[in-house]
C-alpha positions as CSV (number, residue, x, y, z in Angstrom):
1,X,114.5,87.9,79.5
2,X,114.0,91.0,81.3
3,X,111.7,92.0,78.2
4,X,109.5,89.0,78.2
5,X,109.1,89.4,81.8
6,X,107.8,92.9,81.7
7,X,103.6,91.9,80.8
8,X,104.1,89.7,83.4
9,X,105.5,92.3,85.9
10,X,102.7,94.7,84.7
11,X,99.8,92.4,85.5
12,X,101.6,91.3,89.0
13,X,101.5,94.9,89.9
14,X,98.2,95.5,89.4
15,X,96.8,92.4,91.0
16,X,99.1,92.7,94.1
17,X,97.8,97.0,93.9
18,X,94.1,95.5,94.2
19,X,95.1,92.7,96.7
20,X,96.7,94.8,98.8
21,X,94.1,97.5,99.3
22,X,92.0,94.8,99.9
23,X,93.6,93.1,102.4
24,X,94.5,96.6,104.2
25,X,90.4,97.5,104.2
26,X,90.0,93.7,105.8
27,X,92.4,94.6,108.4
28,X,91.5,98.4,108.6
29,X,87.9,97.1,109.6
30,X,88.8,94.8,112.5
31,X,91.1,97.6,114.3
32,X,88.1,100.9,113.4
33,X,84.7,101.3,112.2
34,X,85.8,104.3,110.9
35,X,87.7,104.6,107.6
36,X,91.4,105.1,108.1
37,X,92.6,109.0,108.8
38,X,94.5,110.1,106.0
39,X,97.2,112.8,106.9
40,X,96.4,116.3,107.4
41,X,92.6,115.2,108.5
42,X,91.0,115.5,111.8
43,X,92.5,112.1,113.5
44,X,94.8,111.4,115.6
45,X,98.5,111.3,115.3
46,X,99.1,107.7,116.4
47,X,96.0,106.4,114.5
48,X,97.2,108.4,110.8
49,X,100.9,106.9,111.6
50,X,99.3,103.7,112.5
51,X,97.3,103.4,109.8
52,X,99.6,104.6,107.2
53,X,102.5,102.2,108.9
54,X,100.1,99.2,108.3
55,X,99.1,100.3,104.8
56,X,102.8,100.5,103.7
57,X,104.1,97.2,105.2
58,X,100.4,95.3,103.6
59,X,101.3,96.7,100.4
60,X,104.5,95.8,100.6
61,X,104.1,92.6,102.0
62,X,101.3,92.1,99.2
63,X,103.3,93.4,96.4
64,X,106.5,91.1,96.7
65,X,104.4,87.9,97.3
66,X,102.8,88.5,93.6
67,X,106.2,89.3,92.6
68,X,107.4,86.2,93.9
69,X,104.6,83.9,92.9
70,X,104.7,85.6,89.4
71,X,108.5,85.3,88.9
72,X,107.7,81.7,89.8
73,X,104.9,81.2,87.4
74,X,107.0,82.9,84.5
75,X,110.0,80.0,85.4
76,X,107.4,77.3,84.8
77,X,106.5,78.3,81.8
78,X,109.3,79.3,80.5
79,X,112.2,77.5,81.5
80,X,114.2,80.6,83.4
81,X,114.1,82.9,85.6
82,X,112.9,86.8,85.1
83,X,115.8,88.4,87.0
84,X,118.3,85.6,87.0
85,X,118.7,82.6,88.9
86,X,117.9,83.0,92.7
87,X,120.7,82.3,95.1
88,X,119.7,79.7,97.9
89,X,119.3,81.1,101.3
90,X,122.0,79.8,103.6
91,X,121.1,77.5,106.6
92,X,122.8,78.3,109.8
């Protein structure tokens, strides 16, 4: 399955790429006018590490809701899950 899967983990990764800098610009433009600092420029530390911080945890954020939601969409039309079926979460 883990062959079939792989268009559909190609195309997730570019989407959730392209969501994710999107969101991070949308986000970026409510905290700064200015465009985020990338290390080694002229910022500040605590802005670059900010910045950079926020970046990571959008993209990631980003990137395993598409994987998620694709996983999902390949289980509907398919009949099984990409990486196995998931375990269910365990209610305290």
């Amino acid at each position: 399955m883990k062959l079939i899967y792989k268009p559909f983990a190609i195309i997730a990764g570019l989407i959730a790429s392209r969501l994710g800098r999107s969101v991070f610009r949308s986000i970026w433009t409510r905290i700064d006018d200015a465009p985020p600092p990338k290390p080694g420029s002229d910022g500040s530390l605590p802005k670059i590490v900010g910045g950079q911080a926020l970046q990571a945890g959008v993209m990631s954020g980003t990137r395993a809701t598409v994987d998620h939601l694709f996983a999902r969409l390949f289980h509907h039309l398919v009949g099984v899950w990409p990486q196995g079926q998931p375990k269910p979460e365990k209610e305290d």
